[in-house]
C-alpha positions as CSV (number, residue, x, y, z in Angstrom):
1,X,-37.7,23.3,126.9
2,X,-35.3,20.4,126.4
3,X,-38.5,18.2,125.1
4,X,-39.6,21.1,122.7
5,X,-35.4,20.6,121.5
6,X,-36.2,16.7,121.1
7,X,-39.2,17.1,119.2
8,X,-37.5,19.5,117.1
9,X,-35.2,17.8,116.2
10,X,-37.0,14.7,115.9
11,X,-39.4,16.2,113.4
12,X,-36.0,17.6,111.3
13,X,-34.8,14.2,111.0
14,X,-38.2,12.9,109.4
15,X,-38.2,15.5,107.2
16,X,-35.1,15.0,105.8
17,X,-36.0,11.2,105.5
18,X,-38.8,12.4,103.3
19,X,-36.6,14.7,101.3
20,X,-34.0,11.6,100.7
21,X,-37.4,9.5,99.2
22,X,-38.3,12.3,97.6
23,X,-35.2,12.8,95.6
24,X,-34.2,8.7,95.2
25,X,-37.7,8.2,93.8
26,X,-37.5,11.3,91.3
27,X,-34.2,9.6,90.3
28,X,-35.3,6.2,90.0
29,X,-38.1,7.6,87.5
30,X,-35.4,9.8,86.1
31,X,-33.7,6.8,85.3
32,X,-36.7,4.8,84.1
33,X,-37.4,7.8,81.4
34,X,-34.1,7.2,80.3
35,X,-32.5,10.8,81.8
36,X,-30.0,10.3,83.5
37,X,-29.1,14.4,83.7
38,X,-32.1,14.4,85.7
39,X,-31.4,11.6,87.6
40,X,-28.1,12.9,88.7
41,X,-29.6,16.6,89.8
42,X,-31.9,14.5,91.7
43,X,-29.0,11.9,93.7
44,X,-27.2,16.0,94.1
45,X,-30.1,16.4,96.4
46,X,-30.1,13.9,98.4
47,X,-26.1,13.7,98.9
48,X,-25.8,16.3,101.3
49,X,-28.6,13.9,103.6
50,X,-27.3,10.5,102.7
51,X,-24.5,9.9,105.4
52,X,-27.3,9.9,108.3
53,X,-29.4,7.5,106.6
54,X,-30.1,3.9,106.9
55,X,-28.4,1.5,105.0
56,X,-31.2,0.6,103.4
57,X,-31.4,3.7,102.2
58,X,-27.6,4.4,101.6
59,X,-27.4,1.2,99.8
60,X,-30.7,2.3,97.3
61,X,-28.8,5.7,96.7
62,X,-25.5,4.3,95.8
63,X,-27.4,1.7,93.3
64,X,-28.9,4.4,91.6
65,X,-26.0,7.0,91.7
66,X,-24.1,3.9,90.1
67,X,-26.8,3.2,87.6
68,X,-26.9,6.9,86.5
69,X,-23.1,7.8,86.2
70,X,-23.2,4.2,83.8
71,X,-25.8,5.8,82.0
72,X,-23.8,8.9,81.7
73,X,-20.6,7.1,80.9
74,X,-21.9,5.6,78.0
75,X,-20.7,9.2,76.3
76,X,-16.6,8.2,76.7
77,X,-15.9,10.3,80.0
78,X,-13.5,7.9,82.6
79,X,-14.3,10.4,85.4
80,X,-18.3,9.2,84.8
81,X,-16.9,5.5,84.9
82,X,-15.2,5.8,88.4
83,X,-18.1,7.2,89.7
84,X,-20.5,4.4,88.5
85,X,-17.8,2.0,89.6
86,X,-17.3,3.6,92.9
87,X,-20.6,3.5,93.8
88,X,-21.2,0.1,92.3
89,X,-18.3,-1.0,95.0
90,X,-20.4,-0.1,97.8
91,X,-23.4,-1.4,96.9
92,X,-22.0,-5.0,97.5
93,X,-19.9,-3.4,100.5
94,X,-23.1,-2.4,102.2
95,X,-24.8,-5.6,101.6
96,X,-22.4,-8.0,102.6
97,X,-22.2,-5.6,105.8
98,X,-25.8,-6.3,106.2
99,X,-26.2,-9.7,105.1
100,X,-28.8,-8.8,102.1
101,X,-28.3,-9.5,98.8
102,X,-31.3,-7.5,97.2
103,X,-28.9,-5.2,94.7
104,X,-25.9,-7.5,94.6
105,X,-26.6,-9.4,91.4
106,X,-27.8,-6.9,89.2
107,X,-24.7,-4.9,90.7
108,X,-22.3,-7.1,89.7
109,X,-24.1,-7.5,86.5
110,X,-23.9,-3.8,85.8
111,X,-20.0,-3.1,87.0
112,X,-19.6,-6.6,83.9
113,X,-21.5,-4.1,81.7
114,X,-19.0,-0.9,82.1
115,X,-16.0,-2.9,80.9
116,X,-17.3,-3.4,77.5
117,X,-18.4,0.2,76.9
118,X,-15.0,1.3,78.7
119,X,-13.0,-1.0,76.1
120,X,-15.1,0.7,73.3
121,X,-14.1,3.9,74.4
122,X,-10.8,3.5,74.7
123,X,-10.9,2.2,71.2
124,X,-12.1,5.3,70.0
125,X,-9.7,7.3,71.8
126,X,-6.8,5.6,70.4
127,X,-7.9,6.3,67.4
128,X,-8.4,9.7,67.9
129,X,-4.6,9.6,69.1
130,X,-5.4,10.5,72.8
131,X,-3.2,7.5,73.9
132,X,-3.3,8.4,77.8
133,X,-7.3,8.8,78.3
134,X,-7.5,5.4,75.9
135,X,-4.7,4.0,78.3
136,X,-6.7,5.0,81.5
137,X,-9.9,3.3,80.7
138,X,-8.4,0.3,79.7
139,X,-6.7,0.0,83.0
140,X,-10.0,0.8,84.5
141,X,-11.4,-1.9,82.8
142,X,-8.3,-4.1,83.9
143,X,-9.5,-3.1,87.3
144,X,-13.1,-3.9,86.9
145,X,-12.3,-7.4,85.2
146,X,-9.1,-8.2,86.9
147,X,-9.0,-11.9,84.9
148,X,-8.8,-9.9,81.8
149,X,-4.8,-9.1,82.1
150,X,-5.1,-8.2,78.5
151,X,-7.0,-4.7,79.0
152,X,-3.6,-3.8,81.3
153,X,-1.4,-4.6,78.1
154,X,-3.3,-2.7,75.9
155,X,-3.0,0.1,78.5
156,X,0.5,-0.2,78.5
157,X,0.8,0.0,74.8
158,X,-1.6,3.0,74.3
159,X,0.2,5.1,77.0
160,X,3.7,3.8,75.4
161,X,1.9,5.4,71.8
162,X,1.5,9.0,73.5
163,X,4.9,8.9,75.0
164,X,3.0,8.7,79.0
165,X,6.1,6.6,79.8
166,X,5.3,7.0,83.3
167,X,1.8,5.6,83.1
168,X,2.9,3.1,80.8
169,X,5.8,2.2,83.3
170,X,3.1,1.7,86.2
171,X,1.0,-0.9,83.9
172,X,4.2,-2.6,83.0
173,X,5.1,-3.3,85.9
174,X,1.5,-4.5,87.6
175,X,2.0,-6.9,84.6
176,X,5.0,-8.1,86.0
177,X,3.2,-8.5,89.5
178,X,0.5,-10.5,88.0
179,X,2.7,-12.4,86.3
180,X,1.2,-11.9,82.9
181,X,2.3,-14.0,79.6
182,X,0.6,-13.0,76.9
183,X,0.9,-16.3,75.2
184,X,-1.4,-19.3,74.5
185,X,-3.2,-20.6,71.3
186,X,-5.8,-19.1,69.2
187,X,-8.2,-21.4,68.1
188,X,-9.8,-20.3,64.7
189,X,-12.5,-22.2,62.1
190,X,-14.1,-20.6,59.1
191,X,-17.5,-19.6,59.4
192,X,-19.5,-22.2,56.4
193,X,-22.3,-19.3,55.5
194,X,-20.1,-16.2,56.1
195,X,-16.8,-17.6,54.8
196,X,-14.9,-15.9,57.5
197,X,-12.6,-16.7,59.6
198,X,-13.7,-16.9,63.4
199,X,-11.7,-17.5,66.8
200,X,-13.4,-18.9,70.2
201,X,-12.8,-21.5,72.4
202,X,-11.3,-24.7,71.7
203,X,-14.4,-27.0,73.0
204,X,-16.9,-24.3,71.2
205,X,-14.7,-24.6,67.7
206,X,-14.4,-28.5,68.1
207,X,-18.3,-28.7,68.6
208,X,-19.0,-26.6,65.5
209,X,-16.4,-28.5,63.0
210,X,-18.3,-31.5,64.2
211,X,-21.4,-30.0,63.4
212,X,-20.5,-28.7,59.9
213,X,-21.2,-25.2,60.8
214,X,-17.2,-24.2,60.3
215,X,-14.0,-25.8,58.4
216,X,-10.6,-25.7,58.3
217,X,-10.3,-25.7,62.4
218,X,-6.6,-24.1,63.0
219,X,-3.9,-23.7,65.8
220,X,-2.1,-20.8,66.3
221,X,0.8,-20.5,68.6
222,X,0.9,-17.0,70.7
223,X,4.2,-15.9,71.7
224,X,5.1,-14.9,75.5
225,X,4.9,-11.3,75.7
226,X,6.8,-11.4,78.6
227,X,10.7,-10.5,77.0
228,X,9.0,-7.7,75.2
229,X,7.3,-6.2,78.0
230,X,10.9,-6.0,80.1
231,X,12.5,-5.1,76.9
232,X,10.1,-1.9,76.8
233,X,10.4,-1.2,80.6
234,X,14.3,-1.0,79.9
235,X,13.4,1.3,76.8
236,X,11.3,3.5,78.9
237,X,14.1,3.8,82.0
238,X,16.2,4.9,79.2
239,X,14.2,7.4,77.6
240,X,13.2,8.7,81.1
241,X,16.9,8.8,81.5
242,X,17.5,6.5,84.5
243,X,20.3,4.0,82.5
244,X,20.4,2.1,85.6
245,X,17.3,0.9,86.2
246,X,17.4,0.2,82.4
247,X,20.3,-1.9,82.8
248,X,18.9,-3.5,85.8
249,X,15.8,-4.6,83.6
250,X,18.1,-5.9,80.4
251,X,20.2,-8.1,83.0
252,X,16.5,-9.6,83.9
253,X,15.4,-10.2,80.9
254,X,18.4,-11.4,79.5
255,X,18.3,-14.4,82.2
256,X,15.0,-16.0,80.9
257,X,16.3,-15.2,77.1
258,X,19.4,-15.4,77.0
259,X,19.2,-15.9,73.3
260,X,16.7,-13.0,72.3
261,X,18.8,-10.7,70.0
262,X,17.0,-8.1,70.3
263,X,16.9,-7.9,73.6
264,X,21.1,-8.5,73.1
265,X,21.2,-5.5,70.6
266,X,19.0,-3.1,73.0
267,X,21.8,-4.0,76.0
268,X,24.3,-3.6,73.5
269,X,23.5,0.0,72.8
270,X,22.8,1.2,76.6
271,X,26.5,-0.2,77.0
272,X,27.4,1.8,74.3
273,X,25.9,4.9,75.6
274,X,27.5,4.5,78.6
275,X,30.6,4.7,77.5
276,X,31.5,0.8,77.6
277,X,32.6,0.3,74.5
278,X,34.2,-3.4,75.2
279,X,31.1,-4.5,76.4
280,X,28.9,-3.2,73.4
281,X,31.4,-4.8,70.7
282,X,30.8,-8.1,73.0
283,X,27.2,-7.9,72.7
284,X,26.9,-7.4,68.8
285,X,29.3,-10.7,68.3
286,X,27.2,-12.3,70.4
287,X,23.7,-11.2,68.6
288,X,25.7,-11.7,65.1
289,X,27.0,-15.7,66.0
290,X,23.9,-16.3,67.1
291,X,21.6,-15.2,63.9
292,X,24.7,-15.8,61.5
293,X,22.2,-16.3,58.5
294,X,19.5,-13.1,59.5
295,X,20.2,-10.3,57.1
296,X,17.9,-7.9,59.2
297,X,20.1,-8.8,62.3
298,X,23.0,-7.5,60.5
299,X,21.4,-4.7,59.0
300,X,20.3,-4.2,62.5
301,X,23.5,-3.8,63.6
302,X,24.9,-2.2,61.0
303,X,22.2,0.8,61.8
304,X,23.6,0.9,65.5
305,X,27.1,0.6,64.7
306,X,26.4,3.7,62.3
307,X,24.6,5.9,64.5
308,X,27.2,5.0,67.1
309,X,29.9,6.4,64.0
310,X,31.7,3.0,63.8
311,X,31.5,3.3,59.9
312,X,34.0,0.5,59.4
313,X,31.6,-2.2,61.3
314,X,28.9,-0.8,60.3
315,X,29.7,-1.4,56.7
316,X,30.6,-4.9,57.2
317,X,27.2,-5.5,58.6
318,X,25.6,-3.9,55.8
319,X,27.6,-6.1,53.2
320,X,26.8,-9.5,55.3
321,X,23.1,-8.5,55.0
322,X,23.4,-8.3,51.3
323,X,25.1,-11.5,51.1
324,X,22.4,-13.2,53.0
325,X,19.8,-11.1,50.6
326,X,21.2,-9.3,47.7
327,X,18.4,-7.0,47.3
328,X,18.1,-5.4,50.4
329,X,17.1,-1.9,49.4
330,X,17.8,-0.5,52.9
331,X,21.0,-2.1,53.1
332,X,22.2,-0.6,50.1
333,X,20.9,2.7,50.9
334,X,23.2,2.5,53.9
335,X,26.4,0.7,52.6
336,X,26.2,3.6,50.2
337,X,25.9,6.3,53.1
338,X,28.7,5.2,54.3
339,X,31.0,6.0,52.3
340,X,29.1,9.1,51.6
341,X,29.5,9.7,55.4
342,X,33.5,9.0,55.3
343,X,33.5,11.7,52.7
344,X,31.5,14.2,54.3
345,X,34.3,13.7,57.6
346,X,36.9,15.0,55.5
347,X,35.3,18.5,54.3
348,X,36.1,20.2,57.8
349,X,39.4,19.9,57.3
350,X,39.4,20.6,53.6
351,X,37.9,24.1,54.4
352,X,40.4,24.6,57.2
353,X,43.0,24.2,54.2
354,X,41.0,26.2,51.4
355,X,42.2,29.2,53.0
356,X,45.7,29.2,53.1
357,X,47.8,30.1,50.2
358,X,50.7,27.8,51.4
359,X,51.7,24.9,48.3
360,X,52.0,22.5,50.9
361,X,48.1,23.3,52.2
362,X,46.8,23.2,48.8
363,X,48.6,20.1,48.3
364,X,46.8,18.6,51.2
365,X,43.5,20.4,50.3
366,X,43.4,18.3,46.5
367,X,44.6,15.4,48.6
368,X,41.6,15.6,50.2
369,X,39.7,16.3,47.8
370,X,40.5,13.0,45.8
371,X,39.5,11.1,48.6
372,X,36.4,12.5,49.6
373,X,35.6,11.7,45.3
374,X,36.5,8.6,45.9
375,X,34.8,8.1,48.5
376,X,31.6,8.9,46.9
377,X,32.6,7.6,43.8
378,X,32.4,3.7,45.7
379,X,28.8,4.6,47.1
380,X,28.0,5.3,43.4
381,X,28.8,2.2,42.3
382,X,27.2,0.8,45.0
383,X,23.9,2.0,44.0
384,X,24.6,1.2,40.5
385,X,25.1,-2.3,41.3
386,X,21.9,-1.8,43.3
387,X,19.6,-0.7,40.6
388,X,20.1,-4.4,38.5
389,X,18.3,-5.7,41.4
390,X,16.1,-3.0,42.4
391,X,16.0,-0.8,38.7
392,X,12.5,1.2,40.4
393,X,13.5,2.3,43.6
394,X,13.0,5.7,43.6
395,X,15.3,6.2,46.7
396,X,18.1,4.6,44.8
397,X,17.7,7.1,42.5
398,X,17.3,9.8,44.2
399,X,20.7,9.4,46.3
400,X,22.6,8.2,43.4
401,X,21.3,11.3,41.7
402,X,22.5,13.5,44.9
403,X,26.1,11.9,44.6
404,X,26.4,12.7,41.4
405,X,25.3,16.1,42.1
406,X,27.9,16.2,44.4
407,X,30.7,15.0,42.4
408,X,29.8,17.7,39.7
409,X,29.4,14.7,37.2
410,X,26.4,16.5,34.9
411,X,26.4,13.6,32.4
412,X,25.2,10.7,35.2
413,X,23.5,13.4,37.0
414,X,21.3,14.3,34.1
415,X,21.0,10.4,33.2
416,X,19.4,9.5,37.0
417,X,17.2,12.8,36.8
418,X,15.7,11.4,33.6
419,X,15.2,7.8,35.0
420,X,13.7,9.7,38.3
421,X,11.2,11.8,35.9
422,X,10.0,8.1,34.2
């Protein structure tokens, strides 16, 4: 009886050996015929038998499970990519087990392929706005091409995009790991027959000037990335709303650029937010010695200092950045809000008065009153002064028109609305 068992069993192992042939060698045609849903209901029916076989035959299944899922990846989906690249991964693990190379080459050659059709796909996700499946297969392809540190800052900025802070905080930081710059040169030459502009390798672009093929060989300096990418991780800590860790990340950064004022103006807020005032009015000295003579600096800071409600400073940067560049619409659109904002401050308390019947309150109320006018009255002029330099801008015109509205004055009113209507 316990022979009969052997023999059993014996003959159930051979006929699943034929079943696993069976199925690999409808897949394999499958695959030859260019159907690769066939090819995958095949490898289905062999799975269930494949962790008994031989590694011959494991490693045969697992090339063409990876060769199908590729196939089927070619249509965007990252899930069909992991699959392919899974089972591309032990392909070469089997064979180096074994010490046979028979799939290795054309393996490797095929996981090289994925990246390219990855890339494409996130491109196309991106542009269809979904930021975090474009993000994932870039860091796939990061993790397929791990010399290509570029694909992981791409992911980074496509999961930044669709607000996947998270995501976008774990590919920041594997940058930092890696130790990624971003920086370099591009090497460029125009193209004699097409007339464009091409960039490649320096040796390559040398080679061709020589040749004649291209002209007008060029060197262009590529900035470190590496103050913007701590710069965002601060961002991100703050949006997530860990100020810390944010902090933490500014004090970083801040030691290799000391001098960045952007990265200066971003501390300079967080201090703000936390309450330390001392510190933020520090900060925005030190970004404002530093760039004395940048008038988007000081509109810069005139924007914080005005979301922060510091009116008065904010002002004074907005009349610095004029100084520096007299036309400045947004700078004058803002110097002008600001007095528009001081007068808006003092309507609370004008309608606390309008309601008493007290001289002295009704006294205070036209008080008031006056000053909120002239208030606005000053951001008038400001945008009057503004339209000899900038006599089109439609967003001039359209607050000037609003102050006037606001003032009751019908004649200026009436003059802007025709100007607008030109």
């Amino acid at each position: 009886m316990k022979t009969k068992i052997f023999i059993l069993a014996a003959m159930s192992f051979t006929i699943a050996g034929f079943a696993q042939k069976a199925e690999l060698k409808a897949a394999d045609k499958a695959l030859k015929g260019e159907d690769a849903i066939a090819a995958k209901a095949a490898l289905e029916g062999a799975a269930s038998l494949i962790e008994g076989a031989d590694d011959k035959t494991k490693t045969l299944y697992y090339f063409l499970r990876g060769k199908t899922y590729a196939e089927l990846a070619k249509k965007g989906d990252i899930k069909d990519f992991g699959e392919a690249s899974t089972s591309f991964d032990e392909v070469i693990a089997l064979e180096e087990t074994s010490g046979k190379s028979k799939y290795t080459d054309e393996t490797q050659q095929r996981i090289a392929a994925l990246v390219p059709d990855l890339v494409n796909a996130a491109v196309e996700d991106n542009s269809n706005k979904m930021y975090k499946e474009g993000g994932e297969k870039l860091y796939m392809s990061y993790k397929l091409s791990p010399k290509d540190t570029s694909y992981l800052y791409y992911a980074s900025s496509s999961a930044v995009n669709g607000g996947h802070y998270e995501d976008a905080l774990k590919y920041y930081d594997e940058l930092k790991a890696v130790g990624y710059d971003g920086g370099g040169t591009r090497y460029t030459a125009v193209n004699v027959a097409s007339g464009t502009v091409e960039e490649m390798d320096v040796v390559q672009r040398d080679l061709f000037v020589k040749a004649g093929t291209h002209t007008d060989p060029k060197d262009e300096k590529i900035p470190s990335k590496k103050a913007e990418i701590v710069k965002n991780i601060a961002l991100i800590y703050s949006q997530l709303g860990q100020d810390d860790k944010a902090m933490e990340a500014y004090v970083i950064a801040r030691e290799d650029n000391p001098n960045d004022v952007n990265l200066i103006l971003n501390q300079a807020n967080l201090y703000y937010k936390l309450g330390e005032k001392d510190k933020f009015k520090v900060l925005m000295a030190e970004a404002s010695n530093l760039a004395p003579d940048n008038a988007d600096l000081q509109y810069n800071i005139g924007v914080i200092n005005m979301e922060q409600g510091n009116i008065k400073e904010a002002r004074v940067a907005y009349e610095r950045a004029l100084e520096i560049k007299p036309d400045y619409i947004n700078a004058q659109l803002n110097l002008s809000t600001t007095y528009v904002n001081e007068g808006n401050g003092l309507i609370d308390a004008m309608n606390d008065l309008s309601m008493s019947r007290k001289k002295s309150d009704l006294d205070k109320y036209d008080a008031l009153k006056q000053q909120k006018d002239d208030l606005f009255v000053v951001a008038a002029k400001v945008l009057e002064d503004a339209l000899d330099l900038n006599s089109d801008s439609q967003a001039i015109l359209n607050q000037l028109k609003n102050i006037y509205g606001a003032l009751g004055d019908d004649e200026n009113f009436m003059r802007i609305k025709a100007l607008i209507q030109e």
